[in-house]
C-alpha positions in Angstrom: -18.0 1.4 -16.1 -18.5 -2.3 -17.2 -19.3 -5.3 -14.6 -18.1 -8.3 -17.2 -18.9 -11.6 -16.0 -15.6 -13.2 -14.2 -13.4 -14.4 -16.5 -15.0 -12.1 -19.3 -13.6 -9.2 -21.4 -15.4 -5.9 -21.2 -16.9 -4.5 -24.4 -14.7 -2.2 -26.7 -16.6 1.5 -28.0 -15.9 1.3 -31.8 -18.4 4.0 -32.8 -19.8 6.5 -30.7 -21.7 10.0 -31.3 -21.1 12.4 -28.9 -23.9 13.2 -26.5 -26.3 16.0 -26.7 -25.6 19.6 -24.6 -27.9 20.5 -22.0 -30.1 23.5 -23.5 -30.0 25.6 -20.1 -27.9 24.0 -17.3 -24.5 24.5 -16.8 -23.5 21.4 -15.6 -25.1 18.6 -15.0 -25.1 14.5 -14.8 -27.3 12.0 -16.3 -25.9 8.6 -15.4 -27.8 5.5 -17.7 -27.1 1.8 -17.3 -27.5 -1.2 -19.9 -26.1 -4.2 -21.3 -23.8 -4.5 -25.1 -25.5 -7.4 -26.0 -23.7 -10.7 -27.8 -23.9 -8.2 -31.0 -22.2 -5.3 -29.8 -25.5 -3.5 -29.5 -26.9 -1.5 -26.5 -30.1 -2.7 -24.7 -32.5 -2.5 -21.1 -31.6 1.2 -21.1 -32.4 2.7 -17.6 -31.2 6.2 -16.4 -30.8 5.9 -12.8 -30.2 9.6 -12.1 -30.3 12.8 -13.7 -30.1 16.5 -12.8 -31.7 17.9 -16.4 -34.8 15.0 -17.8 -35.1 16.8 -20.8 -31.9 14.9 -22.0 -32.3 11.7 -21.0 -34.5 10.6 -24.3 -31.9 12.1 -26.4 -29.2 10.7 -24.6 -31.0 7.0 -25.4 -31.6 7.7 -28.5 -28.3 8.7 -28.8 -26.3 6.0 -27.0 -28.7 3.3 -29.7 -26.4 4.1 -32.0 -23.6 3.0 -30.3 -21.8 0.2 -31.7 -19.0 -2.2 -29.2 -17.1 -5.1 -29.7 -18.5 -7.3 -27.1 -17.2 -9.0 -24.1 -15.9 -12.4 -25.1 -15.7 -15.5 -22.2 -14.2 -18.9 -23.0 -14.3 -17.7 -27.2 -17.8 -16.7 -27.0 -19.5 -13.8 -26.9 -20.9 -12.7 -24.2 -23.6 -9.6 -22.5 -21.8 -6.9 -20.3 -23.9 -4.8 -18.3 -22.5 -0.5 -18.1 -23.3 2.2 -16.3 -21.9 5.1 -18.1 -22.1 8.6 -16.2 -22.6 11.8 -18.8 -20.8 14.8 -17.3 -21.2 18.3 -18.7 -18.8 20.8 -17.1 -17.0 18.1 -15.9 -13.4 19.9 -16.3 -12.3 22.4 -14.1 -11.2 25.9 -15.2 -7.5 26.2 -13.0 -5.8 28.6 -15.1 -8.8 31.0 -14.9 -9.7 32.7 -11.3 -12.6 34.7 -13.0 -14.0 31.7 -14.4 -17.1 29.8 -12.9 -15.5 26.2 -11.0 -17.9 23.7 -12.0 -17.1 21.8 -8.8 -17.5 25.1 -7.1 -20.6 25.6 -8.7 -21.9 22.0 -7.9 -21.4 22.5 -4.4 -22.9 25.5 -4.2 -26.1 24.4 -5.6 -26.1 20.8 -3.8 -26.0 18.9 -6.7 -24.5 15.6 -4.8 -24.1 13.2 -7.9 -22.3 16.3 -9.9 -20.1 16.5 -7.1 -19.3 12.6 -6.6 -18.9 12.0 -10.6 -16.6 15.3 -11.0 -14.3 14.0 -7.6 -14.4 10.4 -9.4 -12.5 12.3 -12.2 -9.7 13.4 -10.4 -11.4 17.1 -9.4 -9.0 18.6 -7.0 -11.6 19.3 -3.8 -9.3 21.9 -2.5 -8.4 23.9 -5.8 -9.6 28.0 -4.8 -12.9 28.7 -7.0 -13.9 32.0 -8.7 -15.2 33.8 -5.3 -12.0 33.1 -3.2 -13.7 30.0 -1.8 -13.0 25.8 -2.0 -16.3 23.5 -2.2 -15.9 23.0 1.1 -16.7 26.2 2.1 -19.6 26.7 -0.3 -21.4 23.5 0.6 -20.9 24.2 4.3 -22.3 27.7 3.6 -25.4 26.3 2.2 -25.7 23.7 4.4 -25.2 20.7 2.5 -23.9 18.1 5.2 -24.0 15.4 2.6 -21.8 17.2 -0.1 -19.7 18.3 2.9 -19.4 14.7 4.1 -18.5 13.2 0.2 -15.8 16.3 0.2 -14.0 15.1 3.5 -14.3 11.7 2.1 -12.5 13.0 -1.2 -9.6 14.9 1.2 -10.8 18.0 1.4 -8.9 20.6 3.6 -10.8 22.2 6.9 -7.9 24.0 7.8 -7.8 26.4 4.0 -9.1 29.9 4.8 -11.3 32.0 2.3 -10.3 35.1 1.2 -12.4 37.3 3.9 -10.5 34.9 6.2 -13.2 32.1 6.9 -12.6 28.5 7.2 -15.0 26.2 6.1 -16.6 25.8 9.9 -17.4 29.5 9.8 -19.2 29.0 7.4 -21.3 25.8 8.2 -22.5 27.8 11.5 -23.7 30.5 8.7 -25.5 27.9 6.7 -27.3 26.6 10.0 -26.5 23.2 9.6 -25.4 21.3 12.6 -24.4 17.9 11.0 -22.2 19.6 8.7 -20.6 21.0 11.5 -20.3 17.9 13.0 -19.1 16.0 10.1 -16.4 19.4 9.9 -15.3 19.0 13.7 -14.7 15.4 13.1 -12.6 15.8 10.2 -10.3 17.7 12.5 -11.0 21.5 12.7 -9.9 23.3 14.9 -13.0 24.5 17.0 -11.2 27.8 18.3 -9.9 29.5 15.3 -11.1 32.1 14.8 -11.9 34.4 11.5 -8.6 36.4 10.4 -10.2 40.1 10.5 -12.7 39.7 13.1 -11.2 37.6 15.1 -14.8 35.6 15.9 -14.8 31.8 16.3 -17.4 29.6 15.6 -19.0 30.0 19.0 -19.5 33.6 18.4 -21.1 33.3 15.0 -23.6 30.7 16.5 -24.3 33.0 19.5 -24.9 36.1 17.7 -27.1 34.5 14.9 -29.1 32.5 17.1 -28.3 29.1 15.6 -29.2 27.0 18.5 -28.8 23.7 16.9 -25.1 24.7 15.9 -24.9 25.6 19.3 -25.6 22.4 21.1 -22.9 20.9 19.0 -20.4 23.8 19.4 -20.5 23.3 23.3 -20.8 19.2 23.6 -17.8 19.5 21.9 -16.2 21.7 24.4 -15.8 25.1 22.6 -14.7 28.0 24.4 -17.1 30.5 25.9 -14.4 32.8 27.3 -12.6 33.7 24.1 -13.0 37.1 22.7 -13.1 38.5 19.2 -11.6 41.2 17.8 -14.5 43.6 19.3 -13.4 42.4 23.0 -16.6 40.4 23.1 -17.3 36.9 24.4 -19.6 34.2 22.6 -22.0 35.3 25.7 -21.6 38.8 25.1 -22.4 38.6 21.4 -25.6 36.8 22.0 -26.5 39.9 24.5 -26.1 42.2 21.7 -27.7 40.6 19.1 -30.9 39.7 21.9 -30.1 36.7 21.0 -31.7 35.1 24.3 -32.2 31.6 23.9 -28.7 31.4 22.5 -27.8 33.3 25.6 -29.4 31.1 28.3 -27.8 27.8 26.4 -24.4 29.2 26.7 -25.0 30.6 30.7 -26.0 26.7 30.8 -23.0 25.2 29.7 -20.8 28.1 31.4 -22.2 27.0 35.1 
């Protein structure tokens, strides 16, 4: 991306190598700034982030030989600084269900800037990955409130189910993460629905794992404590089975 000067032209590629492959990641991002000099000539090369360093010499040494036609103000030539961001795995495999989702496999691994420079590109945040899943599901499986966050942001779904009938909340009480389940309930959720097969809700999963944290946020938020699952069992009476006890007493608390 170039940031010309106002009233400037930006810089025009008229040679460029291709960059180097990472020797072990999948995917990655290494994104570099500097300025096409009056010359057409790259220069101040810094990389601001990258999820593989063993590239990012190559990938100077590679963009040095880089040639532009430079940004011209007023008939003269001028220097345009660029950030460029250098995706690999960047395009998504839609046609292929067995196939590993590189956005799938971003999330999954927490890879934030993978995530943001793949969603820049047009990645479709609620496409079904390999494993039945969206992104949403496997960054609020992990945990990840921040790639969880930058997916809502991007208009992904809370409401798409996996295929063993989760939605993506389900799934953030799993991962133990309570500000992913917050950022989920305020993106709309619907805090009683339960899991297709089990019939469980978020409260249950919370009470009979013991995530207290996930809890808290489950109840201020007014989740039901008198809804059963499929078993006949109430968020209470899973926590009971699982001697679960803490989680227990939190939900007698709020059930008073």
């Amino acid at each position: 991306m170039f940031a010309p000067p106002e009233g400037a032209s930006r810089p025009v590629v008229v040679k460029a190598d291709c960059p180097p492959r990472p020797t072990a990641a999948e995917n990655g991002l290494v994104t570099v700034s500097f300025d096409v000099d009056q010359s057409g000539i790259p220069i101040n090369f810094h990389v601001r982030s990258s999820t593989d360093r063993d590239l990012d010499n190559d990938l100077i040494a590679m963009l040095s030989g880089w040639r532009f036609r430079p940004g011209m103000k007023d008939g003269m030539r001028v220097s345009v600084p660029c950030t460029l961001d250098f995706v690999w795995g960047a395009r998504q495999e839609q046609s292929s269900g067995s196939r590993p989702w590189t956005l799938e496999a971003a999330a999954l691994r927490g890879q934030i800037d993978v995530v943001a420079s793949l969603l820049r590109e047009g990645a479709d945040p609620n496409v079904i990955g390999s494993q039945g899943n969206t992104p949403l599901h496997d960054a609020s499986l992990k945990g990840n409130s921040a790639v969880v966050k930058l997916l809502l942001e991007h208009g992904a779904k809370v409401d798409i189910r996996s295929k063993d009938g989760t939605l993506p909340l389900h799934d953030a009480v799993l991962g133990g993460n309570a500000k992913a389940v917050s950022a989920l309930l305020v993106g709309g959720v619907d805090i009683a629905a339960p899991i297709t097969e089990t019939m469980e809700t978020a409260l249950h999963l919370a009470a009979a794992w013991g995530k207290l944290e996930v809890l808290q946020v489950l109840l201020s938020a007014n989740a039901s404590t008198t809804l059963k699952d499929a078993k006949g069992r109430t968020p209470l009476d899973e926590a009971i089975a699982n001697d679960q006890q803490e989680a227990a007493a939190v939900i007698r608390k709020y059930s008073q």
